[in-house]
N, C-alpha and C positions, 0 to 999 in steps of 0.2 A: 778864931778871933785874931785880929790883927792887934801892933801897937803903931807909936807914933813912930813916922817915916819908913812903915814896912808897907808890905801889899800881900798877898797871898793867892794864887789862883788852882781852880778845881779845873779840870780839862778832862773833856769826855769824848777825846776823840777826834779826829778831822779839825775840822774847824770853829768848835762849839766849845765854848770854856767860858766862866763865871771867875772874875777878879774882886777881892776883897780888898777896898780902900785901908786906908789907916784909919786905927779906932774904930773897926769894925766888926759885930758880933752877927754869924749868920752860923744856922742849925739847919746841917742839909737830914731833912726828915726820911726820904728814899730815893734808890736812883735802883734803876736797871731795866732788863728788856722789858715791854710786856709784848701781848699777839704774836702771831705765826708771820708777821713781816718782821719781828723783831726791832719792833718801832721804840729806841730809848725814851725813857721819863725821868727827872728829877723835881722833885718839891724843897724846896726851902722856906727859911723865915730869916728874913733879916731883922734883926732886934735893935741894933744900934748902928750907925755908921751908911755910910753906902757902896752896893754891888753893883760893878758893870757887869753886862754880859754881853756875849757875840753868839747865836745861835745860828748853825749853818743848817736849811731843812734842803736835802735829798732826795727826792721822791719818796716812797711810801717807810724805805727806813730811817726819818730824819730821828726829829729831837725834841719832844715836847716838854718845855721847862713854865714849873707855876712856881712863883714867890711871893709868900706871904709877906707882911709888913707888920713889924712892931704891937702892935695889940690885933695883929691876924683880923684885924676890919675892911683890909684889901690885900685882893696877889693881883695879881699881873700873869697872864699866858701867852707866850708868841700865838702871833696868827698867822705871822709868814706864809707866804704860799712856795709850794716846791719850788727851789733853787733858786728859794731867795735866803739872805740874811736876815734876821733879824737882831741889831745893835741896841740894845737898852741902857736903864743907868734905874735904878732903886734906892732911894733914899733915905732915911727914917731923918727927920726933922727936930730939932731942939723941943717945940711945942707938940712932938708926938705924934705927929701929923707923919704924911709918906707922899713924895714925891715920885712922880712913874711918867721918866724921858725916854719918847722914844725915838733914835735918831734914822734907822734904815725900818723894813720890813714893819710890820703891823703888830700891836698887841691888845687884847682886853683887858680891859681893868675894871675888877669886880667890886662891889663896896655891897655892905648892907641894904645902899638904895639902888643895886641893880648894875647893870655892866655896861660900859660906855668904850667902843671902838678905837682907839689914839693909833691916828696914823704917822706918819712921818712926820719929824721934826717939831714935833708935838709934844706937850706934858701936861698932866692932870697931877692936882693934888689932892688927896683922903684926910679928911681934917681926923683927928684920934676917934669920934662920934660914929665916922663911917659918911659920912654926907663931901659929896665932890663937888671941888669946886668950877669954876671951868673949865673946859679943854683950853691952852693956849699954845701961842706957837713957842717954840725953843727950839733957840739958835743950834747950829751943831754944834757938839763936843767931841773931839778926837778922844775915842775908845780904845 
């Protein structure tokens, strides 16, 4: 957990690290190899506040990171494809809700009513219910 005017960041490596804004509560649930490519995973949940992240995928031993949101009604998984970035931003909202920016590389965003694609410069919001609202664009954010 983060406080006011701090940040905190997890780095897994090369190019790939998950920053904790101020006022931010995130529970990394597991991280490590899995398969015989030795392909990294981490899981999180962001509870309060919001996570950037920079995920660099590498050919077959990239980086597969899923983040839950606040009542775990949505995560978000890079979809990147090999040697690309994938730059996000996770949210968790005053009204509970979870905002999921994505500025480079592609992600999924799964909700109780099914998984919707958010490509570049793009955000969707997960009302607390689990119900999305629409994709829309978003400007870039320097990560």
């Amino acid at each position: 957990s983060t406080f006011d005017r701090s940040r905190a960041t997890i780095s897994f490596g090369g190019e790939s690290d998950l920053t904790l804004q101020e006022n931010s509560l995130v529970i990394l649930k597991r991280a490590g190899q899995t398969g015989p490519a030795g392909r990294r995973r981490a899981a999180l949940i962001v509870l309060d506040g919001e996570l950037r992240g920079t995920i660099a995928v590498s050919g077959e031993s990239g980086m597969t990171v899923e983040v839950q949101a606040a009542t775990q009604s949505a995560s978000i998984r890079s979809a990147a494809a090999p040697g690309e970035t994938a730059e996000f931003v996770v949210r968790v909202n005053q009204d509970k809700s979870s905002t999921f920016s994505v500025f480079s590389g592609r992600a999924d965003v799964t909700s109780t009513q099914g998984t919707r694609r958010v490509e570049p410069n793009s955000a969707i919001t997960i009302l607390e219910s689990g119900t999305p609202g629409p994709i829309r664009n978003s400007p870039w954010e320097s990560i």
